[in-house]
C-alpha positions, 0 to 999 in steps of 0.5 A: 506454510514452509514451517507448519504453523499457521498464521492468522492474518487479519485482511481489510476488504473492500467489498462494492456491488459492480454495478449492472451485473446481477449478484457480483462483488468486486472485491479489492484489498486494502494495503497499508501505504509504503511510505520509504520511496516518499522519504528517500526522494525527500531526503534526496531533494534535501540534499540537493537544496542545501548543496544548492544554496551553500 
């Protein structure tokens, strides 16, 4: 770490047998969704509606 202190993360995982394999996971992160790409497309596609019907 940059400043020294260390910083408990808590991480969600998602951990599945990989299937025909002898004693291996497949270990995946789960990640919150970012949701600011959706709501400037909507805001765009608003936009373009009221600029349409006046």
């Amino acid at each position: 770490m940059i400043s020294g202190k260390e910083v408990a993360l808590q991480r969600k995982l998602n951990i599945k047998l990989i299937e025909g394999s002898y004693n291996s996971y497949a270990v995946n992160e789960k990640e919150k969704r970012d949701w600011s790409g959706n709501i400037y497309l909507a805001c765009v596609a608003a936009i373009l509606v009221i600029a349409f019907f006046t």
